[in-house]
N, CA, C and O atoms as a Maestro MAE file, in Angstrom:
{
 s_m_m2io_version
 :::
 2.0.0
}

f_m_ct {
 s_m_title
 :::
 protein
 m_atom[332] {
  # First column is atom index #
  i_m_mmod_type
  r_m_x_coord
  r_m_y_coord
  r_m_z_coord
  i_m_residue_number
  s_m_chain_name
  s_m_pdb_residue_name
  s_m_pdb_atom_name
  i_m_atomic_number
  :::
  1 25 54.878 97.000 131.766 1 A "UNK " " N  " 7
  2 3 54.409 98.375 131.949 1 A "UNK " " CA " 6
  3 2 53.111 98.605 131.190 1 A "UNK " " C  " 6
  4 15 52.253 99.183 131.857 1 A "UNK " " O  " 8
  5 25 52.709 98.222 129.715 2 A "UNK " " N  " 7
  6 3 52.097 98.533 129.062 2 A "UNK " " CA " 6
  7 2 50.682 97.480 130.161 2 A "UNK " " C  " 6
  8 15 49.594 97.902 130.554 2 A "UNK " " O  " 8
  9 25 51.203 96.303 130.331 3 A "UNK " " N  " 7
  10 3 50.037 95.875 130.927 3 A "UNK " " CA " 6
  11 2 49.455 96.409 132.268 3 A "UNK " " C  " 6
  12 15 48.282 96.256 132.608 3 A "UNK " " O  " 8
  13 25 50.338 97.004 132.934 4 A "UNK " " N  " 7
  14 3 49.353 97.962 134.334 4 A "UNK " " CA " 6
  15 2 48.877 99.320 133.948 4 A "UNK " " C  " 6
  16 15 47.907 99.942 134.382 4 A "UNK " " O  " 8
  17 25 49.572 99.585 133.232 5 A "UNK " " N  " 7
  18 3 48.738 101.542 132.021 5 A "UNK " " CA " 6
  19 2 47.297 100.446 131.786 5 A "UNK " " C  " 6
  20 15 46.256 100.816 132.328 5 A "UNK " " O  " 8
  21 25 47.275 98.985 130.897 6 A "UNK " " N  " 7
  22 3 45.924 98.939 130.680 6 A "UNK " " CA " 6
  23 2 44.824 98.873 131.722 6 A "UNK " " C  " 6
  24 15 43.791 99.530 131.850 6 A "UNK " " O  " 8
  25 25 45.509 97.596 132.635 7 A "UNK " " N  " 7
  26 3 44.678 97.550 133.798 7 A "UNK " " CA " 6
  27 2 44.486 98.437 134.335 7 A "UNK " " C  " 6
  28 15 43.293 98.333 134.620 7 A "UNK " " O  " 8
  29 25 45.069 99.937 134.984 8 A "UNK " " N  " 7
  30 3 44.556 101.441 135.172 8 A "UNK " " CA " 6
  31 2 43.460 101.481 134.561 8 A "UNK " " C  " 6
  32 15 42.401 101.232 135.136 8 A "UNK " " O  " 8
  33 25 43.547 101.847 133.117 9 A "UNK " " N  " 7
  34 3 42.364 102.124 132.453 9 A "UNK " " CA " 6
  35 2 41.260 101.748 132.730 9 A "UNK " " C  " 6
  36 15 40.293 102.363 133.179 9 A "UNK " " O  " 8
  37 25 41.512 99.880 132.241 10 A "UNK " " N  " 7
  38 3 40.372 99.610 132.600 10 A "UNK " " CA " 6
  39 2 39.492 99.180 133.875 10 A "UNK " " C  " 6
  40 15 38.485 98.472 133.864 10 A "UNK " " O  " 8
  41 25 40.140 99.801 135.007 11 A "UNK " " N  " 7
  42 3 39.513 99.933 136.685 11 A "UNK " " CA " 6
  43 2 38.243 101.183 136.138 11 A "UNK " " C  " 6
  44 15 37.077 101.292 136.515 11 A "UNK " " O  " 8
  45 25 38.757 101.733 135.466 12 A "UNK " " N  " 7
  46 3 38.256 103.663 135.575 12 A "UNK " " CA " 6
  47 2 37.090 103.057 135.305 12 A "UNK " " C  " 6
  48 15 37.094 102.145 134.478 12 A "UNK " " O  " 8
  49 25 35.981 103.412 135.892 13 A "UNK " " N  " 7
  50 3 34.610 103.507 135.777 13 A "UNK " " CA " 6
  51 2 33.936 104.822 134.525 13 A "UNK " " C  " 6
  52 15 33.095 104.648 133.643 13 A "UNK " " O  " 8
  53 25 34.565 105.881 134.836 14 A "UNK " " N  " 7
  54 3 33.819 107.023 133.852 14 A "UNK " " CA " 6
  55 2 34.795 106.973 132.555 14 A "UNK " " C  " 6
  56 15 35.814 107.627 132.775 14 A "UNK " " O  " 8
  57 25 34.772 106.416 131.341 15 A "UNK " " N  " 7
  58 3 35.566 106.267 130.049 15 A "UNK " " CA " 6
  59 2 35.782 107.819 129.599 15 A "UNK " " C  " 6
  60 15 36.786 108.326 129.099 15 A "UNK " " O  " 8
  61 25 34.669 108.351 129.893 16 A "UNK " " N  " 7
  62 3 34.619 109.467 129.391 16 A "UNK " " CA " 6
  63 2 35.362 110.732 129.607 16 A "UNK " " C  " 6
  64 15 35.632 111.738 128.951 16 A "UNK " " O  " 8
  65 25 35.671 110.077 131.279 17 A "UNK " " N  " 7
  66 3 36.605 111.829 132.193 17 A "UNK " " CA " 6
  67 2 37.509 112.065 130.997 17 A "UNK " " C  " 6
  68 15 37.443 111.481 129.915 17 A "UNK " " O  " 8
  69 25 38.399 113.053 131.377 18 A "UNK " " N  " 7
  70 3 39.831 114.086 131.313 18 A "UNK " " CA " 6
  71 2 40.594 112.990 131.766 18 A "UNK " " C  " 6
  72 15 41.303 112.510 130.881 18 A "UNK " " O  " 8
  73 25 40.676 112.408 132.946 19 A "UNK " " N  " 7
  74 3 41.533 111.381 133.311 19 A "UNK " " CA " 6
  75 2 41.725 110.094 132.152 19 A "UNK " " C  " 6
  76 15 42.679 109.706 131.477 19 A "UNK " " O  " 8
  77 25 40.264 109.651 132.308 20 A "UNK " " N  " 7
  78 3 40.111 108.306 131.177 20 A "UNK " " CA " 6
  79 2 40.924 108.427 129.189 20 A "UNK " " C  " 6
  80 15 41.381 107.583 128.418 20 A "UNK " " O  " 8
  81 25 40.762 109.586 129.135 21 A "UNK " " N  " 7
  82 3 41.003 110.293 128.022 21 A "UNK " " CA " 6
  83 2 42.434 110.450 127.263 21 A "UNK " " C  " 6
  84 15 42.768 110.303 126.088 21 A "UNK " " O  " 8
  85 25 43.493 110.999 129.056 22 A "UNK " " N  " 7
  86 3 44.667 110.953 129.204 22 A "UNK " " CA " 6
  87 2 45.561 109.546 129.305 22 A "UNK " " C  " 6
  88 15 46.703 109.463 128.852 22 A "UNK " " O  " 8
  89 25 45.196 108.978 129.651 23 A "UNK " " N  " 7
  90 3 45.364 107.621 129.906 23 A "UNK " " CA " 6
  91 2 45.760 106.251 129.139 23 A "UNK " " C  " 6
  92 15 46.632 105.384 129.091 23 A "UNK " " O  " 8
  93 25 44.096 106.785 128.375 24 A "UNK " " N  " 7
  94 3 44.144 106.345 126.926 24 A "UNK " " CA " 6
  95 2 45.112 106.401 125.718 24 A "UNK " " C  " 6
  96 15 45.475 105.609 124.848 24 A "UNK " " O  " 8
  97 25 45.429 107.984 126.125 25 A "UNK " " N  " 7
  98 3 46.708 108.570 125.097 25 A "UNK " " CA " 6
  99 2 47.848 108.115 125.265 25 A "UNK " " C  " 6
  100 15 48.549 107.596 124.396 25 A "UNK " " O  " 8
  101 25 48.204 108.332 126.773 26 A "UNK " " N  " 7
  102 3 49.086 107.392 127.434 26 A "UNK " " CA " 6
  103 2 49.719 106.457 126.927 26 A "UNK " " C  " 6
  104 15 50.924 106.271 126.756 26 A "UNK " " O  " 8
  105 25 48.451 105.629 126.597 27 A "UNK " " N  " 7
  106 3 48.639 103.690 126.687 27 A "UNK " " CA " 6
  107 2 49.182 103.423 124.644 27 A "UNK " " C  " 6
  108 15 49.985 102.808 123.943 27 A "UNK " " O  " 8
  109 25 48.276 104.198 124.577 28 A "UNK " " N  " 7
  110 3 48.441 104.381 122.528 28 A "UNK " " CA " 6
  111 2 49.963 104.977 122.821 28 A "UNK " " C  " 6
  112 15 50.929 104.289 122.493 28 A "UNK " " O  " 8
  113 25 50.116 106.018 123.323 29 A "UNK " " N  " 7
  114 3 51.473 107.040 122.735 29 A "UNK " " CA " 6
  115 2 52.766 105.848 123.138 29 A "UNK " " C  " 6
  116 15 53.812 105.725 122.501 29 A "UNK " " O  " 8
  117 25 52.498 105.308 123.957 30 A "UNK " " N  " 7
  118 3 54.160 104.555 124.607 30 A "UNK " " CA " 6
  119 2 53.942 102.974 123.994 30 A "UNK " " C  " 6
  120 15 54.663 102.037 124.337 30 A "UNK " " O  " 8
  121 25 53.082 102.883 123.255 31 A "UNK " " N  " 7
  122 3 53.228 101.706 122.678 31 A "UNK " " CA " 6
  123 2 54.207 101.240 121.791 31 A "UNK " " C  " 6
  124 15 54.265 101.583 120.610 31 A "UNK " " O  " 8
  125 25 55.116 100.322 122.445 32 A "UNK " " N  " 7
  126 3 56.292 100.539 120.843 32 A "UNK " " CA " 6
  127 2 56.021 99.839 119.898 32 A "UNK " " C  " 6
  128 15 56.849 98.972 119.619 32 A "UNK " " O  " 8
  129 25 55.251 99.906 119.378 33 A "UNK " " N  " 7
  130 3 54.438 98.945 117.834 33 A "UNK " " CA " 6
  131 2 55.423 99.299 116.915 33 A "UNK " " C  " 6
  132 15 55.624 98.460 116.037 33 A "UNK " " O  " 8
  133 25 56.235 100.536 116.873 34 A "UNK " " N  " 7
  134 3 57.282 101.245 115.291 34 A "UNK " " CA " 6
  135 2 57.037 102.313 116.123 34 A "UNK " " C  " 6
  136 15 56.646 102.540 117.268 34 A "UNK " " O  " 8
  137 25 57.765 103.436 114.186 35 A "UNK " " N  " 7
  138 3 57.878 104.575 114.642 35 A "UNK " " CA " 6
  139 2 57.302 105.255 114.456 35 A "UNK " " C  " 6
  140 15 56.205 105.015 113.953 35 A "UNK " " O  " 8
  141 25 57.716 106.539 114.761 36 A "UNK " " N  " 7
  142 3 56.125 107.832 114.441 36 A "UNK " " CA " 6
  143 2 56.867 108.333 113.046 36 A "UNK " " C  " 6
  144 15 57.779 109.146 112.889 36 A "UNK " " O  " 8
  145 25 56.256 107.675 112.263 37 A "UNK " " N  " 7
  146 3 57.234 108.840 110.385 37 A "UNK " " CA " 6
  147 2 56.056 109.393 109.723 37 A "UNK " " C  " 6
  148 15 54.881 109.035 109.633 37 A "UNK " " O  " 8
  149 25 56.919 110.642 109.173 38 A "UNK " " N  " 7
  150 3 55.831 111.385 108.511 38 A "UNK " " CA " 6
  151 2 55.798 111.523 107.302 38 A "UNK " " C  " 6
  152 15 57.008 111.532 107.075 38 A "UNK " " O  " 8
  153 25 55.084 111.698 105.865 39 A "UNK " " N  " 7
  154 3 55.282 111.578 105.169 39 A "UNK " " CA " 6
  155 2 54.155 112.549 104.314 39 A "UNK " " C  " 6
  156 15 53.172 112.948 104.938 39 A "UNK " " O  " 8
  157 25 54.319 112.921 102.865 40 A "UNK " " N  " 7
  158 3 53.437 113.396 102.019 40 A "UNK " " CA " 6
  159 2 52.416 112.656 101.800 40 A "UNK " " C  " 6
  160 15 52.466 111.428 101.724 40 A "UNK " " O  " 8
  161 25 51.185 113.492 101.655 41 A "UNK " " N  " 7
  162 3 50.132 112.835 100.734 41 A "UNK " " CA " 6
  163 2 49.598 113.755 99.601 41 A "UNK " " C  " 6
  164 15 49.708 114.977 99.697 41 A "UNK " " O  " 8
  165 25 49.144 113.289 98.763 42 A "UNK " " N  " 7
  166 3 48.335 113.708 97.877 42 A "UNK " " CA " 6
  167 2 47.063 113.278 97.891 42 A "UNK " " C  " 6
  168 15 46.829 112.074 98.001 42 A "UNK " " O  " 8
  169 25 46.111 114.159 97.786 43 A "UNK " " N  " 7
  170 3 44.723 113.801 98.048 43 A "UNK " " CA " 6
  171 2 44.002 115.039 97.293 43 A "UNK " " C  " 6
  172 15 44.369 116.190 97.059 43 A "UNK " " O  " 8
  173 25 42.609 114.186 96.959 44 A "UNK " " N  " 7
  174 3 41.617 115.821 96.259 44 A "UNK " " CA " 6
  175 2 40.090 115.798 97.350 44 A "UNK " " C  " 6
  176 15 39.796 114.951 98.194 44 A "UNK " " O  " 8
  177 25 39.410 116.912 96.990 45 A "UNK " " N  " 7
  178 3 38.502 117.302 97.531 45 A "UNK " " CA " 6
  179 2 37.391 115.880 97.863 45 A "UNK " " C  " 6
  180 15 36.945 115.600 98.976 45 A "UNK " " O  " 8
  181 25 37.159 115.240 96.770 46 A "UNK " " N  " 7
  182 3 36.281 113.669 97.557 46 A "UNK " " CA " 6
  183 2 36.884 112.702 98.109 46 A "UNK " " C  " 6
  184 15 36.167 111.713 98.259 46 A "UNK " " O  " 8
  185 25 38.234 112.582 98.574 47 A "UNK " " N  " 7
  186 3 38.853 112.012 99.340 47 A "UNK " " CA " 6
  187 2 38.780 112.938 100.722 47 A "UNK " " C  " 6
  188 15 38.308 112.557 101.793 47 A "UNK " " O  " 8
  189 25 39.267 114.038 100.490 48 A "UNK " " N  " 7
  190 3 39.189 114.759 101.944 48 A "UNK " " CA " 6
  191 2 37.965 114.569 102.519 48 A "UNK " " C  " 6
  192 15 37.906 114.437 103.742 48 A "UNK " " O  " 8
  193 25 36.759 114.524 101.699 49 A "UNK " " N  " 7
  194 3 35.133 114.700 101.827 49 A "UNK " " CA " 6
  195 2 35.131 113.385 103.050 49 A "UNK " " C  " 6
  196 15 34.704 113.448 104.203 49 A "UNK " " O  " 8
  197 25 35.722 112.290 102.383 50 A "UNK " " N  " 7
  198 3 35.323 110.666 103.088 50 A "UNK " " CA " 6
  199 2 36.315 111.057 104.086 50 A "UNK " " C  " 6
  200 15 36.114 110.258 105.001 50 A "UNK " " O  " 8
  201 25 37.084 111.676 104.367 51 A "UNK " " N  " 7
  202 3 38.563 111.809 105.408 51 A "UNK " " CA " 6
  203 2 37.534 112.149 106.663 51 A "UNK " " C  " 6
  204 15 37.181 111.417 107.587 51 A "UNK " " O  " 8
  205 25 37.220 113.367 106.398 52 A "UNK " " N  " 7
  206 3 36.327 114.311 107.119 52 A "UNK " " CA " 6
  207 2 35.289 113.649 107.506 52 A "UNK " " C  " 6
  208 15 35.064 113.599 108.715 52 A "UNK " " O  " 8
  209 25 34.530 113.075 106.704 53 A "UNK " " N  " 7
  210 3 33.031 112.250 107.525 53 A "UNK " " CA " 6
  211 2 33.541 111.013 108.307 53 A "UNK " " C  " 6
  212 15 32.830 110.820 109.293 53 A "UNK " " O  " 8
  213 25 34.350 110.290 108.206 54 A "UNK " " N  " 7
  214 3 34.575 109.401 108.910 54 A "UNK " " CA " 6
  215 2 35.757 109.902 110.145 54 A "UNK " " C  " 6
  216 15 35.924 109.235 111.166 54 A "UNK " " O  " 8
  217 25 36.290 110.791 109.943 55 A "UNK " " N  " 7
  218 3 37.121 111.301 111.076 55 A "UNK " " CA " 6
  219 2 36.987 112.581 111.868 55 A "UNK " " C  " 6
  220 15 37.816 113.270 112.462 55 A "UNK " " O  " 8
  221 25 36.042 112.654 111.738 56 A "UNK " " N  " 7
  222 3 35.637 114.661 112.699 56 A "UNK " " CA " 6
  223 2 35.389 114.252 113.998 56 A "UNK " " C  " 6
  224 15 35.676 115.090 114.852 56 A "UNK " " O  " 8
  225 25 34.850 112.995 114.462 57 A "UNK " " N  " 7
  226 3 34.611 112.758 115.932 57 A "UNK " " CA " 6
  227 2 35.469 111.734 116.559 57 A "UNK " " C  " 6
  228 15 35.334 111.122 117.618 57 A "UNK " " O  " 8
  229 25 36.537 111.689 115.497 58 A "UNK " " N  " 7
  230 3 37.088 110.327 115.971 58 A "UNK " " CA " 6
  231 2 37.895 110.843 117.256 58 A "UNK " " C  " 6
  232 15 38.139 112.015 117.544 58 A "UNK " " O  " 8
  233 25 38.265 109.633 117.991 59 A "UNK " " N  " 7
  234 3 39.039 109.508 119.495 59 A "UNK " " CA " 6
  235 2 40.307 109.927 119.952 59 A "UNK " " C  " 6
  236 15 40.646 109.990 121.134 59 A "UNK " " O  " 8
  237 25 41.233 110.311 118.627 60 A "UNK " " N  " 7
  238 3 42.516 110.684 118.559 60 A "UNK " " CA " 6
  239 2 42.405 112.258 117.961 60 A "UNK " " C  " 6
  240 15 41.938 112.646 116.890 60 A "UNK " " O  " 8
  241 25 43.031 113.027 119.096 61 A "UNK " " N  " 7
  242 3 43.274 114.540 118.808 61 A "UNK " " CA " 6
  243 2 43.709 114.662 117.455 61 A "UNK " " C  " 6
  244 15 42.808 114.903 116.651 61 A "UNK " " O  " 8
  245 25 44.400 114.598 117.185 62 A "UNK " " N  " 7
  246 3 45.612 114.258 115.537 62 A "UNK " " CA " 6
  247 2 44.273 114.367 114.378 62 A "UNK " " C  " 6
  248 15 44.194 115.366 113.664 62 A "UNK " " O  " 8
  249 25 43.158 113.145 114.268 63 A "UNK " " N  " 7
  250 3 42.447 112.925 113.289 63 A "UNK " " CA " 6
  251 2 41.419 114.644 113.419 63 A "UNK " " C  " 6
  252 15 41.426 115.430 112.471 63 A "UNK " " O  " 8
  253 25 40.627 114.940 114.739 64 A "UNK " " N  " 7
  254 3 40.343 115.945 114.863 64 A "UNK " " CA " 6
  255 2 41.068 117.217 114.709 64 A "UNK " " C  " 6
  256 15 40.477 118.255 114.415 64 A "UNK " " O  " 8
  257 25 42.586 117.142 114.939 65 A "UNK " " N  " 7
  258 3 43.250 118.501 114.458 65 A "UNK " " CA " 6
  259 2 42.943 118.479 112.312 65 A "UNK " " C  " 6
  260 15 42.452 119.335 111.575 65 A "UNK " " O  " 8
  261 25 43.325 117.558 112.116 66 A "UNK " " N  " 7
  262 3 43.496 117.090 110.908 66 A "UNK " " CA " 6
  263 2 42.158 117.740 109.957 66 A "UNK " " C  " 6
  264 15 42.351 118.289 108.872 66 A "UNK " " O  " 8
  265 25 40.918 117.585 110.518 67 A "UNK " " N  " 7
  266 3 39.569 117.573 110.042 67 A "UNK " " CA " 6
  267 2 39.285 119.420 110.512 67 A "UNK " " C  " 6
  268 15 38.315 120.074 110.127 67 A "UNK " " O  " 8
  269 25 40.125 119.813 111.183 68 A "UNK " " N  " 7
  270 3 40.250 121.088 111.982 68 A "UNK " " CA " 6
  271 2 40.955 122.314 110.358 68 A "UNK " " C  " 6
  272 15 40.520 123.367 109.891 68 A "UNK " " O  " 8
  273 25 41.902 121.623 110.076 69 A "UNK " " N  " 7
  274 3 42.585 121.725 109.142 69 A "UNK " " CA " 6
  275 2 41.671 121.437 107.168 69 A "UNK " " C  " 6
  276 15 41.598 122.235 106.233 69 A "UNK " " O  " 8
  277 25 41.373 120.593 107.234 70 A "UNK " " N  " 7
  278 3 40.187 120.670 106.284 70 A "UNK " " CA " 6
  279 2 39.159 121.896 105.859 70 A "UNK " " C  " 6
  280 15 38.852 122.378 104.768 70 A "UNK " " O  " 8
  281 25 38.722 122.211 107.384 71 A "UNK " " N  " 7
  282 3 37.839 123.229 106.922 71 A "UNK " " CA " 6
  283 2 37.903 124.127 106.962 71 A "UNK " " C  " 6
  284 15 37.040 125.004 106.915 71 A "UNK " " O  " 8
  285 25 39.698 124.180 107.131 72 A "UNK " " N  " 7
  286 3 40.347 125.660 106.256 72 A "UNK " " CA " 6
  287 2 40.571 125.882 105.330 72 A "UNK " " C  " 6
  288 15 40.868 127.021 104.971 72 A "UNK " " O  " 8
  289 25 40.503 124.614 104.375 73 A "UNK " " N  " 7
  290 3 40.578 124.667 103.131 73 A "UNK " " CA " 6
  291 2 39.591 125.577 102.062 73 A "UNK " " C  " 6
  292 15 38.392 125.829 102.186 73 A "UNK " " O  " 8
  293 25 40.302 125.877 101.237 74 A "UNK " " N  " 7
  294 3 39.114 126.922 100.133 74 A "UNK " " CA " 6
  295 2 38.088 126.200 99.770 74 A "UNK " " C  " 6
  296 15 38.277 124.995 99.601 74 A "UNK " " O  " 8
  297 25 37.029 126.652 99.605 75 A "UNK " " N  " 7
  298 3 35.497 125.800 98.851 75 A "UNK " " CA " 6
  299 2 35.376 124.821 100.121 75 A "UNK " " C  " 6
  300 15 34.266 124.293 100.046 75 A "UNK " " O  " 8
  301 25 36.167 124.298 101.422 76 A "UNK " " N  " 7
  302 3 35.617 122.566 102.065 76 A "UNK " " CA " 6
  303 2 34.374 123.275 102.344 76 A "UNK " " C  " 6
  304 15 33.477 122.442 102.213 76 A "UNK " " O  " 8
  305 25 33.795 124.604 102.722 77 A "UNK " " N  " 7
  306 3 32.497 124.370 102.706 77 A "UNK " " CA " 6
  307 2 31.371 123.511 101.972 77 A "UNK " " C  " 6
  308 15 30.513 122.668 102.235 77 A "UNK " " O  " 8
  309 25 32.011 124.398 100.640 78 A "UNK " " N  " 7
  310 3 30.986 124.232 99.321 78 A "UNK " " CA " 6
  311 2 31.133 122.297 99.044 78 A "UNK " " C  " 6
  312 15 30.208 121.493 98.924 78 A "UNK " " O  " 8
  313 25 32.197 122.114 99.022 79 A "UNK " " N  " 7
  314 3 32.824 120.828 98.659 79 A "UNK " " CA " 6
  315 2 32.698 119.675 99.853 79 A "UNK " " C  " 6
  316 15 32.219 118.564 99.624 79 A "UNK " " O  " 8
  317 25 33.192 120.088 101.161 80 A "UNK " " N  " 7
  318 3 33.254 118.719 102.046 80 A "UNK " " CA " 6
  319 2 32.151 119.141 103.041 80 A "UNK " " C  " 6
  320 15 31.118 118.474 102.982 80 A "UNK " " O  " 8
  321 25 32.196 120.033 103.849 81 A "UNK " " N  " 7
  322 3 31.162 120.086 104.831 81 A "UNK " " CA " 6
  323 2 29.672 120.242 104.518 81 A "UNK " " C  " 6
  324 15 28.886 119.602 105.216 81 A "UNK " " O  " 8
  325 25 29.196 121.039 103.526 82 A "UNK " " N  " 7
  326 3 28.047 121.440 103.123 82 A "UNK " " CA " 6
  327 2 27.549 119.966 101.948 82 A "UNK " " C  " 6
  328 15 26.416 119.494 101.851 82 A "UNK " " O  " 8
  329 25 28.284 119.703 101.503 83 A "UNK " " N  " 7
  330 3 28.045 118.922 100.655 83 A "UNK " " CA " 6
  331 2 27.963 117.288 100.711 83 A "UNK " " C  " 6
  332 15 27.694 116.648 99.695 83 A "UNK " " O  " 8
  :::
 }
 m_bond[331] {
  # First column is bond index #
  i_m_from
  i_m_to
  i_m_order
  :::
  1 1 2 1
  2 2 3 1
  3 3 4 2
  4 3 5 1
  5 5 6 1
  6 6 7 1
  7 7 8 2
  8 7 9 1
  9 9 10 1
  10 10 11 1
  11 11 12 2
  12 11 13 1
  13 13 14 1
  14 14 15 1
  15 15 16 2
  16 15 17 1
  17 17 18 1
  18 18 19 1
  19 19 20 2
  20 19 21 1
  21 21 22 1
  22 22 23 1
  23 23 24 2
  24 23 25 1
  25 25 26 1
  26 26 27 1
  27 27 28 2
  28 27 29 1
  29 29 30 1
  30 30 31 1
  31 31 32 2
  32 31 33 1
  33 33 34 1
  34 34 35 1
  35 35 36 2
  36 35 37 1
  37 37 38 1
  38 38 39 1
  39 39 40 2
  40 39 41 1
  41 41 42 1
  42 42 43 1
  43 43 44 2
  44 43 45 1
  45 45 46 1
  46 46 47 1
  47 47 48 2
  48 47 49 1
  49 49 50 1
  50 50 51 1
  51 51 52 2
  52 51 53 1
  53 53 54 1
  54 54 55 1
  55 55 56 2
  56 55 57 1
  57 57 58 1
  58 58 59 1
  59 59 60 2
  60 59 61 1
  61 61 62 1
  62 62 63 1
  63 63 64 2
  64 63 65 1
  65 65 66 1
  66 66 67 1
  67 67 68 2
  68 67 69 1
  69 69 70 1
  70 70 71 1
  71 71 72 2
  72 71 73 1
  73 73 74 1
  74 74 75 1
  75 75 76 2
  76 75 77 1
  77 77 78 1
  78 78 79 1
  79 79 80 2
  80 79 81 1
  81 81 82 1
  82 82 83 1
  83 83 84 2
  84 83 85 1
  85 85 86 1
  86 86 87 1
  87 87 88 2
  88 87 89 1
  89 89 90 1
  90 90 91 1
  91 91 92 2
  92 91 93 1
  93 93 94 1
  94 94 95 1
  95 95 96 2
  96 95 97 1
  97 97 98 1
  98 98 99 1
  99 99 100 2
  100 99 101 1
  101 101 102 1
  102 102 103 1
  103 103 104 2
  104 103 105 1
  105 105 106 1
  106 106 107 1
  107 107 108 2
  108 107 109 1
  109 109 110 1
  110 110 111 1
  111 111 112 2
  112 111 113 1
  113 113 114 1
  114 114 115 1
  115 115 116 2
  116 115 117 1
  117 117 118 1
  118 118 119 1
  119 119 120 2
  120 119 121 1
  121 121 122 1
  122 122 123 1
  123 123 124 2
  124 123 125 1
  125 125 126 1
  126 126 127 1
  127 127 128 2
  128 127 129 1
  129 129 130 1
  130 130 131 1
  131 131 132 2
  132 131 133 1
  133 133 134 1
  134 134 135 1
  135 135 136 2
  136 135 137 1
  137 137 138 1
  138 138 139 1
  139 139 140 2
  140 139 141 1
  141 141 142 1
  142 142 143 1
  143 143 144 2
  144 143 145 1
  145 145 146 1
  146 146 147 1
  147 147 148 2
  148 147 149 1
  149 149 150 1
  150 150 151 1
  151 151 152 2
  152 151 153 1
  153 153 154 1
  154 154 155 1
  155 155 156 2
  156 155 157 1
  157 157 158 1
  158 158 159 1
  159 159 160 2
  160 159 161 1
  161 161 162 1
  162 162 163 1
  163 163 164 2
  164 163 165 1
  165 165 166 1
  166 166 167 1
  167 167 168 2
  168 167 169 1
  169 169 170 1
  170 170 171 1
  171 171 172 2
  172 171 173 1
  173 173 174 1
  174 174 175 1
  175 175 176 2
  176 175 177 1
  177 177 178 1
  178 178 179 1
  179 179 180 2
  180 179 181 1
  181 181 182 1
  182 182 183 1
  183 183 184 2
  184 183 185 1
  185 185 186 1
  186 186 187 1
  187 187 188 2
  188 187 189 1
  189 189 190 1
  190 190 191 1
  191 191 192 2
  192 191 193 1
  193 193 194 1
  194 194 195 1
  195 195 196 2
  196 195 197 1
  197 197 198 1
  198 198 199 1
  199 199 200 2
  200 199 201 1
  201 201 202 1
  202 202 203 1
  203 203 204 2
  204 203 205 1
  205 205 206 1
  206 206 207 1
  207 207 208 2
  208 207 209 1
  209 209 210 1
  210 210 211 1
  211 211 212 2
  212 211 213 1
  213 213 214 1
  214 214 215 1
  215 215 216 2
  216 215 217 1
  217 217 218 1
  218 218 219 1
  219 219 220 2
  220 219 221 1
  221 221 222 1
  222 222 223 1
  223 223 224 2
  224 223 225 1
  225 225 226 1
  226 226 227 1
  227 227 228 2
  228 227 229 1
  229 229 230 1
  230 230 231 1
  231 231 232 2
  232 231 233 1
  233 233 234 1
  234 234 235 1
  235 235 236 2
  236 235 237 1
  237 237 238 1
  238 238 239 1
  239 239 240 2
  240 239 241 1
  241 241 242 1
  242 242 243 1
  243 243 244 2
  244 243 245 1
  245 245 246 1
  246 246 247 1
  247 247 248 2
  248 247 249 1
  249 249 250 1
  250 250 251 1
  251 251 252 2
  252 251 253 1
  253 253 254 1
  254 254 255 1
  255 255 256 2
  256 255 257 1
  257 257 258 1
  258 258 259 1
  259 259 260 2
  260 259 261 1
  261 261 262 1
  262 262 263 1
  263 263 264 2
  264 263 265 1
  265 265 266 1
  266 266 267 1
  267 267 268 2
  268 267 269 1
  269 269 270 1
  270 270 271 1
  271 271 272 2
  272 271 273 1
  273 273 274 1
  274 274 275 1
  275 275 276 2
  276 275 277 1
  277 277 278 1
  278 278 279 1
  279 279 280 2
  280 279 281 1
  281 281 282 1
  282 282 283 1
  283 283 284 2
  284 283 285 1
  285 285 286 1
  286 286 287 1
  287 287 288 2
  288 287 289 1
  289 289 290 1
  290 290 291 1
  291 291 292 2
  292 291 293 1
  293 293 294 1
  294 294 295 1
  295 295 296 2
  296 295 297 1
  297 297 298 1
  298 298 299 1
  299 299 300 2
  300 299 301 1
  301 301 302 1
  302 302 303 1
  303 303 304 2
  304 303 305 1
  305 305 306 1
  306 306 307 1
  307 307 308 2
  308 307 309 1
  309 309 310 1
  310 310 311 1
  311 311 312 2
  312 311 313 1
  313 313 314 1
  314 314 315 1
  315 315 316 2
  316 315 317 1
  317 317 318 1
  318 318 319 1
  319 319 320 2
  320 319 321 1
  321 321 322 1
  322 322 323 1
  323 323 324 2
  324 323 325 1
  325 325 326 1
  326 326 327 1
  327 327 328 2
  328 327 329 1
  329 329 330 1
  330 330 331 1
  331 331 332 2
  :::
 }
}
């Protein structure tokens, strides 16, 4: 299964559509590599800083909700985005 989700994909000519996008998620989400667990972190403002620059455009909704979430934080102006 996982190998015709890829071959789909990779027929698609535009990477970029709504389709290509979905697909993608698709192929990542049903992968049974393990499980999905969640867990605590602890982190401070120059860790979030490197979180945020390396993950605001990344490819997975999750990292963008995540970075969405950051710059609700108090000061991430002063501290992660502006800075």
């Amino acid at each position: 299964i996982m190998k015709e989700k890829v071959t789909e994909y990779n027929k698609l000519t535009d990477k970029s559509s709504e389709d290509a996008k979905e697909k993608y998620l698709e192929i990542l989400y049903s992968n049974p590599c393990g499980f999905r667990l969640t867990s605590r972190m602890t982190t401070n403002y120059q860790q979030l800083k490197t979180i945020y620059s390396q993950r605001k455009t990344h490819r997975l909704p999750e990292w963008r909700a995540f970075c969405d979430w950051i710059e609700s934080l108090p000061y991430a102006k002063e501290f992660i985005i502006g800075g």
